[in-house]
C-alpha positions in Angstrom: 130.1 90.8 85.0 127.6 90.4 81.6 127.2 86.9 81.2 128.0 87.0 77.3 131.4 88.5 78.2 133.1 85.2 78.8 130.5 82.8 76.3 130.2 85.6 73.2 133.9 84.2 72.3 132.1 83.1 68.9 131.3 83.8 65.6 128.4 86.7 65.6 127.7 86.4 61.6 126.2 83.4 62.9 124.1 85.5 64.8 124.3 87.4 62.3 123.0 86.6 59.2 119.5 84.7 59.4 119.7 83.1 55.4 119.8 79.7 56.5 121.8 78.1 53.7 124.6 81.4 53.2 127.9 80.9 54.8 128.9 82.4 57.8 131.9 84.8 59.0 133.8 85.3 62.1 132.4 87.3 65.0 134.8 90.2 64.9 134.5 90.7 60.8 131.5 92.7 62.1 133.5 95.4 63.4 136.0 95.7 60.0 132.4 97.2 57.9 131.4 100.0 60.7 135.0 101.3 60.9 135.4 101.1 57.3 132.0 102.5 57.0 133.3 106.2 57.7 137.3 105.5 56.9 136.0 105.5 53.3 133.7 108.5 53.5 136.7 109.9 55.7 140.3 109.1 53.7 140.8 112.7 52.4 144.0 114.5 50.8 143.4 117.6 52.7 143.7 121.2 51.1 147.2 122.5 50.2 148.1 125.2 52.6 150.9 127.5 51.8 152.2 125.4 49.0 155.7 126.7 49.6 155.9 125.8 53.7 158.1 122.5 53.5 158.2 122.6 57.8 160.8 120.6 59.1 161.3 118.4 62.3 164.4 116.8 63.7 163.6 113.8 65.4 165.7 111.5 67.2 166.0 109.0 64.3 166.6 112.0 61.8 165.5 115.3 60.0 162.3 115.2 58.6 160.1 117.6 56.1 156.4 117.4 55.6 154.0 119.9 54.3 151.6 122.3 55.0 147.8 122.0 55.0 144.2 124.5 55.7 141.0 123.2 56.6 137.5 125.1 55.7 136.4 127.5 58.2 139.9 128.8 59.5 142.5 130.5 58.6 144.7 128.2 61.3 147.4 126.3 59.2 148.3 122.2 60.1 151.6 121.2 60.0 151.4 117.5 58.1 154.6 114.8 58.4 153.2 111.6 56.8 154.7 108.2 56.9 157.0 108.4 60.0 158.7 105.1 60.9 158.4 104.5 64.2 159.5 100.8 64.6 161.9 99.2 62.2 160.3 97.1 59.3 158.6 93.4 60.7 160.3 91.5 57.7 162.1 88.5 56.8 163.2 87.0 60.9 161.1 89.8 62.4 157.6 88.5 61.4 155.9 87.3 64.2 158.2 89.5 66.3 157.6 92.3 68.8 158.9 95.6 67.1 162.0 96.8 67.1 163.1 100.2 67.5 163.3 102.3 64.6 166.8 102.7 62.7 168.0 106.5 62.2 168.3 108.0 58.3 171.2 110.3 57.2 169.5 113.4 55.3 166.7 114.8 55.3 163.6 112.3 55.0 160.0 113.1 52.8 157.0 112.6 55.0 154.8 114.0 52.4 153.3 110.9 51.0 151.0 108.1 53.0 152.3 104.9 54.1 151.3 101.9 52.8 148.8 100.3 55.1 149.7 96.6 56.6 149.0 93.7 54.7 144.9 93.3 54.4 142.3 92.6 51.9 142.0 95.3 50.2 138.8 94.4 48.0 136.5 95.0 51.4 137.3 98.6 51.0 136.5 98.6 47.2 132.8 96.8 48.2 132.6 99.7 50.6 133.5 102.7 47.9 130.8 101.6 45.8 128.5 100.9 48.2 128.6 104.4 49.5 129.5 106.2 46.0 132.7 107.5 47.7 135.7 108.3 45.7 139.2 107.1 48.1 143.1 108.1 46.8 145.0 105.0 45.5 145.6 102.4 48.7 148.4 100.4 49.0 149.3 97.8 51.3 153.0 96.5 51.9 154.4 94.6 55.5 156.6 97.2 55.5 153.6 99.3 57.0 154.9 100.5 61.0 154.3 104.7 60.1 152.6 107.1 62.1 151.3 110.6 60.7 151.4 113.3 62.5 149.0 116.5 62.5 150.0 119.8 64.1 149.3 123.3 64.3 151.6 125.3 62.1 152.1 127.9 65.4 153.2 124.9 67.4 157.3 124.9 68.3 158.9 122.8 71.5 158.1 124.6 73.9 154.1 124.6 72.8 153.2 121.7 75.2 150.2 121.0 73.2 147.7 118.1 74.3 148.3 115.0 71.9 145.4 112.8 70.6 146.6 109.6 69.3 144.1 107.3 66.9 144.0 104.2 66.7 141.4 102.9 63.9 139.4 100.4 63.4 138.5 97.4 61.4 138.1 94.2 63.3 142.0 93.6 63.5 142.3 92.9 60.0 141.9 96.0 57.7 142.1 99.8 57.8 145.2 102.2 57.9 146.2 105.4 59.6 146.1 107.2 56.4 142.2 107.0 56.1 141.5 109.3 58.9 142.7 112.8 58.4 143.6 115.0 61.6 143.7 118.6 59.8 140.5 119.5 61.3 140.6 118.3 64.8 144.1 119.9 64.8 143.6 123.3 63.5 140.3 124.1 65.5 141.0 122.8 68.9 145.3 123.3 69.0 146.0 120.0 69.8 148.4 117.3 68.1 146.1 114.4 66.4 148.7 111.5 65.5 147.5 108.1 63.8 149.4 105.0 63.8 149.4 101.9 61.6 149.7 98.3 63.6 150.0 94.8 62.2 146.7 93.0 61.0 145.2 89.6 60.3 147.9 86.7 60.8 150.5 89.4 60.6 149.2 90.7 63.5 147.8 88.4 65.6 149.0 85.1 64.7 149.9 83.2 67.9 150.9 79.6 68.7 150.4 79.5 72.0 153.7 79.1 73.1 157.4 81.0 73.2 157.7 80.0 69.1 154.6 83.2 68.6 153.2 84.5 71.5 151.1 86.6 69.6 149.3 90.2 69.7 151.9 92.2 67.6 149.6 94.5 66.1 149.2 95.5 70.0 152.9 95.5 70.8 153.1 97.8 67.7 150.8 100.0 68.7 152.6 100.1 72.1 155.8 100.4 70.3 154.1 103.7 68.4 153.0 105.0 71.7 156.8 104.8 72.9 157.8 106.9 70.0 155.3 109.5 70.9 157.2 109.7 74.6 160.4 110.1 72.8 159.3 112.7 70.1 156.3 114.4 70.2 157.5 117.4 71.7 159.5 118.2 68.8 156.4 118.9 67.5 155.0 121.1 69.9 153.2 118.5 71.3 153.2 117.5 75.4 154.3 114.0 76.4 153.0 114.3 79.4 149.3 115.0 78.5 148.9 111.8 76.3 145.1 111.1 74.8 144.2 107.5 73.1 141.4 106.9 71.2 139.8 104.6 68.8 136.7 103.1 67.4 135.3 99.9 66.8 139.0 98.0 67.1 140.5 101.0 67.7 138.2 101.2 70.9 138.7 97.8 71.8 142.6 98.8 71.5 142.1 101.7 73.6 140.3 99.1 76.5 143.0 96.7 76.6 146.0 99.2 76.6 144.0 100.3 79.6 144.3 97.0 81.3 147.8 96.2 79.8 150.7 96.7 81.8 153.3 97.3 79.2 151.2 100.4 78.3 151.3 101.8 81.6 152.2 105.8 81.4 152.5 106.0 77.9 149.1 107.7 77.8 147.1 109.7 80.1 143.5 109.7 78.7 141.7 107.4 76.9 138.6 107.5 74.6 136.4 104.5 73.3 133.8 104.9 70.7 131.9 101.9 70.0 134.4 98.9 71.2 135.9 97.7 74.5 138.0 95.7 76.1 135.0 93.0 76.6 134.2 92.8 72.9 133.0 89.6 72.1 135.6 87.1 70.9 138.5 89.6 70.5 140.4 87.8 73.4 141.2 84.3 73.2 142.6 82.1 75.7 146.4 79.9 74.5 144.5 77.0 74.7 142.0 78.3 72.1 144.9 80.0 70.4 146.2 76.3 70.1 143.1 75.1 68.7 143.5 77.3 66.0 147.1 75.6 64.4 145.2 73.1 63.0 142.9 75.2 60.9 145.6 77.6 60.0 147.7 74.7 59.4 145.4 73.2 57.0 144.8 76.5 55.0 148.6 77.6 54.7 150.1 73.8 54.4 151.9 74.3 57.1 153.0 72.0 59.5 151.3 72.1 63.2 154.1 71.8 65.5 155.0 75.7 66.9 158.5 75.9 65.4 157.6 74.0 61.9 154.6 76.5 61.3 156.5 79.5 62.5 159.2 79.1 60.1 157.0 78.1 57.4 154.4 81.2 57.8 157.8 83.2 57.5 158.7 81.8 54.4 155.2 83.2 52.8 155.1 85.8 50.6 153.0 89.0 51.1 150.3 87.7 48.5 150.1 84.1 50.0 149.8 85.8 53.5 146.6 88.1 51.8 145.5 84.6 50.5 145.8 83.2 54.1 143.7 86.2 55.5 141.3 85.5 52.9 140.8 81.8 53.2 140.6 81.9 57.0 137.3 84.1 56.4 135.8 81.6 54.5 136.5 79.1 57.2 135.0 80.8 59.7 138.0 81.8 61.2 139.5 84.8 62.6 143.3 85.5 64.5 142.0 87.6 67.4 144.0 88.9 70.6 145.6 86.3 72.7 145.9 86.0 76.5 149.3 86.0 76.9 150.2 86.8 80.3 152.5 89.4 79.1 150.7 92.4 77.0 147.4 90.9 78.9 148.2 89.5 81.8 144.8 87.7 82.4 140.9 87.8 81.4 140.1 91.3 81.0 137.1 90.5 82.9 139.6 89.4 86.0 141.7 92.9 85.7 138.6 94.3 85.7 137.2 93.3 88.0 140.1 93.0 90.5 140.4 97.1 89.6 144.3 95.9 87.7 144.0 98.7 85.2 145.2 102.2 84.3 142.3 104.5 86.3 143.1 107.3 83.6 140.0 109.9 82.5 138.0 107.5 80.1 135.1 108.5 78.1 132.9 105.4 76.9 130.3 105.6 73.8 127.8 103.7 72.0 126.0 104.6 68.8 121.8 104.7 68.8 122.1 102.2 66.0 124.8 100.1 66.0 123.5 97.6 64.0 121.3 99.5 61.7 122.4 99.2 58.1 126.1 98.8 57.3 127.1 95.7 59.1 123.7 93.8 58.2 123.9 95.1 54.4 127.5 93.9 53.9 126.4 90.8 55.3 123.1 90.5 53.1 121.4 89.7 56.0 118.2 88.9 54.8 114.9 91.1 55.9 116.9 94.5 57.3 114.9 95.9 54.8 111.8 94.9 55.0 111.2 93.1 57.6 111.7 89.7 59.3 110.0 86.6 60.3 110.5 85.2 64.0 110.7 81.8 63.0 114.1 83.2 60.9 115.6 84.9 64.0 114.7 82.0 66.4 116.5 79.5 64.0 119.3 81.7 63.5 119.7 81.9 67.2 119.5 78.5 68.0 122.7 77.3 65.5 124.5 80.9 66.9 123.3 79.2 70.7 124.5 75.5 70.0 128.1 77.2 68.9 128.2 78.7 71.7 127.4 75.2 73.9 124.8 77.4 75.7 121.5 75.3 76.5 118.4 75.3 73.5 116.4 76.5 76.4 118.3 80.0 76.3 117.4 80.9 72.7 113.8 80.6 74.5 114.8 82.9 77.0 116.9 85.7 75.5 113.8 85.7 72.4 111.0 86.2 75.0 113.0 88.7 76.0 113.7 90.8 73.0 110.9 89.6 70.6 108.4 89.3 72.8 104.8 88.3 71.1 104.5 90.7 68.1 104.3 88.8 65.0 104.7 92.0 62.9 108.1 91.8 60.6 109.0 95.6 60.8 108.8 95.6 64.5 110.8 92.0 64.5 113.5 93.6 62.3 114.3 96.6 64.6 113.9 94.2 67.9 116.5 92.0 66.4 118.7 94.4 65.2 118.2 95.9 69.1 119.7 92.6 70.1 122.4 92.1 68.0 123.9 96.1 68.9 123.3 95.5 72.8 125.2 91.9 72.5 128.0 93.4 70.3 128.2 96.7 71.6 125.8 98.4 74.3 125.9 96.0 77.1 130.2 95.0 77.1 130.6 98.8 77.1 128.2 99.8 79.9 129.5 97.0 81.8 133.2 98.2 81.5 132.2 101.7 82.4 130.7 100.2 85.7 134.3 99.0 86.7 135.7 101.8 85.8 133.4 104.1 87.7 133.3 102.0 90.7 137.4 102.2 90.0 137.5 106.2 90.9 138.6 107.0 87.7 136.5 109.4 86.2 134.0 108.0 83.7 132.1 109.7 80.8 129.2 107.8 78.5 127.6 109.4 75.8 124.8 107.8 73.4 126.1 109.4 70.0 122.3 109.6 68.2 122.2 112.1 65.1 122.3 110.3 61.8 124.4 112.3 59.2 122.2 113.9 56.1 124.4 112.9 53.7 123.7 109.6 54.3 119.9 110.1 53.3 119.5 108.3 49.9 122.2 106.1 50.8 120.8 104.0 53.5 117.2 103.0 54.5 114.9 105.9 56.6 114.7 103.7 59.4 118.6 104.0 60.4 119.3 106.2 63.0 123.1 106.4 64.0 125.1 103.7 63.2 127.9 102.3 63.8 130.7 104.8 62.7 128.5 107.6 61.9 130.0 109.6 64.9 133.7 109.8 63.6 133.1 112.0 61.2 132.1 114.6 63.8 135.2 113.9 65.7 137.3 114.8 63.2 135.8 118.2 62.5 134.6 116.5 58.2 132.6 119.4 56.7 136.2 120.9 57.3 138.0 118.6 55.6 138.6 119.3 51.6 140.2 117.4 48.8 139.6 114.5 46.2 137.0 112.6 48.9 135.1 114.4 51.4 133.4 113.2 54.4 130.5 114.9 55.1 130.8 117.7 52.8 127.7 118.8 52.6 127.2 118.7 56.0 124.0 121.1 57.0 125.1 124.1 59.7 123.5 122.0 62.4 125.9 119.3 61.9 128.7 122.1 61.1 128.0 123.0 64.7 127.8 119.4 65.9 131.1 118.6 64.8 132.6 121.5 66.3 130.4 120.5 69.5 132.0 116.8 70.1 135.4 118.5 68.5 135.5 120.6 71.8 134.4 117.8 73.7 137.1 115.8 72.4 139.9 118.0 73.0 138.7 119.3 76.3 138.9 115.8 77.6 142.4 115.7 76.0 143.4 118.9 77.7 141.7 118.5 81.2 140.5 115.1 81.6 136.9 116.6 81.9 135.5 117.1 78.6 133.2 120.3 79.9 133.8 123.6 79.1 132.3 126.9 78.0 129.2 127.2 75.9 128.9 123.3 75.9 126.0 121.6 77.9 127.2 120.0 81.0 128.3 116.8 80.8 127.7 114.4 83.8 129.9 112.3 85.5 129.3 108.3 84.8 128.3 107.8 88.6 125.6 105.8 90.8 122.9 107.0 88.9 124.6 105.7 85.5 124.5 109.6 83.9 125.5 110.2 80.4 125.3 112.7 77.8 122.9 112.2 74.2 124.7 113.9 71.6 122.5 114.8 68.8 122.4 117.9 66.8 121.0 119.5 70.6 122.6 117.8 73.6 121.1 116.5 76.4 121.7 114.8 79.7 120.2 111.3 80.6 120.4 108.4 83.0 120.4 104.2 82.8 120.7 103.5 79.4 119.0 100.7 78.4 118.8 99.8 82.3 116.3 97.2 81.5 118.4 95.4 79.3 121.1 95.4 81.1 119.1 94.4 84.4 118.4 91.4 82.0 121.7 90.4 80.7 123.4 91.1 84.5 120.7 89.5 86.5 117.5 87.9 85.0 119.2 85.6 82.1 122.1 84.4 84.5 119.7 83.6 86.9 117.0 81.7 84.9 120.5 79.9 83.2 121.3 78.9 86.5 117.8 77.7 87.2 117.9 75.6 83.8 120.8 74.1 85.1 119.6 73.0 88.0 116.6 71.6 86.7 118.7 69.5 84.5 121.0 67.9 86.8 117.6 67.5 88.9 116.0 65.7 86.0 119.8 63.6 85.2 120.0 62.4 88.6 115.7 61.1 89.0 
């Protein structure tokens, strides 16, 4: 098991952000900016089709018409239904409340227009607009936010059977929306069904008392509940139940890992991709106890009352803009409403299932980015020196208030610097070894390790290193980025294809034209066959003994032990000298 699996349960912009007198976020407020990163660059209207095509679907819970879309490139038309309920409103006595089924309409019901997205912040997105010059459609946000959209060739009919690819996105549990990624393209090029879904976020979503009063984990149990009505419909839109794909980034991938280990989720999917998050992330699973210690906090921000029932029925009470307030204020506290251990969506440590091989052994494909802490989590986090360098003292400090929240020894800053900074005393070089730190500790080393169980599972297991960093992007960020975090999902959902009022990587060069319609293939290959191979695409290797995986850059290539040192380090050396510290201690305690 990586030793920072369990410990990393902490607040990373501690980490983080080396000013020493700016105030700190929550660990997992990290993921919200990469996610966002390309949902803004990605939230398209897509190019009217056959403006008089008004398709219709009858689903179980009523008739529905959407519209008609074309992508660049082909003349394959998408069939688009937007805003499809598939749960019944969380209001009022429902907050805090697994979904309930959908109700059925009389008529026929417009899915032409996007949901609004669940209750969030929505002035992170604005920061993120103008950081990127990116122009986004008017965002709303409402509680009434349980849609899915649906993307589906215009050929498609029941009988079709097509392979279904399900997102789930990301943004660190507390922002984002279905609506900001755009299926056309990944639809229309590789035949498949592409359907995003909307979950719960922030308290909303997460809240949890610790107890029967809120359990907690909704936005999972929604997700789960949208993942039902995908069994119960899809194939009225041509799409196969049977041959079920999840996949996600950031959030979205850490969603993706824990329906994986959850049991509730068992057989609603089939497949499962991860890009950039797992199960393991750091500090996205809490334990009751710690959900407990949290009352207090959110007690004092709301003005609540701390007994379970009292605070329960007082969070209810709040309106949608004192709940965006609580969000808010608990981000300036330091504090974040992650996933709980409940022994019922997650039966135990996912470390434990893991380990104990008490998961789903569906077809996985795993992924990290080159980069993931290159530019847009440190630059929305004004960390200082990403730009032009740092000084060690800096990074040592920061690391030793990160190391005392996490109750780890002093002597481990010592040991986890030696390893990483080793004895340059150049700032450049500092810079990029910190920011190598920072990505393995967030993302590299949880999703290698998970991979391992999986592999050693039987399940098949596919890793890729995503490494090209998009052109567009070129007076935007600094020229020592390579791939960051995000920068892959615009490939995967085909953006030089995608038109409208904002465009993600519009002017894409033919390279990354062909790129995209590379990992699009890959994508749905996987979807179709479990095994993302196929013709004219350079072999990708099984995730076996000699840890294989793919580099996918503008030319692929296959590779072996990523970062093996480092994870040699985190799996054996640093456990061991910690242990050895230990020891020495008591030693010292008992003379």
């Amino acid at each position: 098991m990586c030793p920072l699996c369990l410990p990393l349960a902490f607040k990373i912009r501690e980490l983080a952000v080396v000013s020493a007198d700016m105030k700190m976020q929550p660990a997992v407020r990290i993921w919200l900016f990469g996610s966002l990163l390309c949902a803004v660059w990605f939230a398209v209207i897509a190019t009217e089709g056959n403006k008089g095509a008004q398709p219709e679907v009858t689903t179980k819970y009523g008739r529905l018409q959407g519209k008609q879309t074309r992508v660049k490139g082909t003349d394959r038309l998408v069939n688009v239904f937007l805003g499809i309920p598939f749960a019944k409103p969380p209001l009022g006595s429902l907050r805090f409340s697994p979904p309930q089924q959908a109700e059925p309409w009389k008529g026929l019901r417009a899915a032409t227009s996007y949901p609004p997205m669940c209750l969030q912040d929505l002035e992170w997105i604005k920061i993120l607009e103008t950081k990127l010059k990116a122009v986004l459609p008017p965002l709303t946000v409402s509680e009434d936010c349980l849609y899915l959209n649906v993307y589906t060739p215009a050929h498609s009919n029941k009988k079709a059977k097509l392979p279904v690819m399900v997102w789930i996105h990301g943004g660190a549990l507390v922002i984002g929306g279905a609506s900001m990624y755009d299926g056309s393209a990944l639809s229309a090029y590789e035949n498949v069904v592409v359907v995003t879904v909307q979950y719960r976020l922030g308290v909303i979503g997460f809240f949890s008392t610790g107890d029967k009063h809120a359990p907690g984990n909704w936005g999972l149990l929604d997700q789960v509940a949208a993942l039902q009505w995908v069994q119960e419909n899809i194939e009225l839109f041509g799409g196969d139940p049977e041959s079920v794909t999840i996949f996600g980034e950031s959030a979205g991938g850490f969603s993706v890992g824990a329906h994986i280990l959850s049991p509730l989720s068992r057989g609603l999917f089939h497949k499962a991709i991860s890009e950039s998050g797992v199960a393991q992330l750091p500090g996205f699973f809490i334990s009751h106890p710690q959900a407990v210690a949290n009352l207090q906090v959110i007690a004092n921000v709301s003005g609540c009352e701390t007994t379970s029932s009292a605070m329960v029925h007082c969070l209810r009470k709040k309106m949608d803009k004192e709940i965006m307030t609580l969000n808010a204020d608990l981000i300036k506290q330091m504090r974040y409403v992650p996933a709980v251990i409940d022994g019922v969506f997650i039966p135990k440590k996912p470390e434990e299932l893991l380990a104990a091989k008490e998961f789903s052994t569906v077809p996985y494909i795993i992924g990290v980015n080159n980069h993931e802490y290159g530019w847009i989590i440190p630059s929305v986090f004004h960390v200082s020196g990403i730009e032009e360098g740092m000084e060690k003292q800096t990074i040592i400090s920061s690391l030793q208030r990160s190391f005392s929240l996490l109750q780890f020894p002093s002597e481990s800053v010592s040991v986890v610097a030696d390893e990483y900074l080793g004895d340059t005393d150049d700032p450049v070089e500092l810079r990029d070894r910190f920011q190598d730190l920072m990505g393995d500790i967030l993302f590299v080393i949880p999703a290698l390790q998970v991979s391992k169980y999986h592999r050693d599972s039987g399940a098949p297991l596919y890793f890729y290193e995503f490494q090209h960093r998009p052109s567009i992007l070129k007076d935007i960020k600094p020229d020592f980025v390579k791939a960051d975090h995000g920068d892959e999902i615009g490939f995967v959902f085909g953006g030089p294809f995608l038109g409208g009022d904002a465009v993600l990587l519009a002017e894409a060069t033919e390279e990354e034209k062909h790129l995209s319609r590379t990992i699009m293939k890959y994508w749905a290959n996987f979807a179709r066959n479990g095994n993302p191979n196929g013709k004219g695409l350079v072999e990708w290797p099984v995730y076996d003994l000699n840890d294989q995986y793919l580099e996918l850059n503008l030319k692929q290539k296959k590779a072996e032990k990523l970062k093996g040192n480092r994870v040699e380090f985190w799996t054996k050396i640093f456990p061991e000298k910690m242990k050895k510290i230990t020891e020495d201690r008591k030693e010292h305690s008992e003379l």
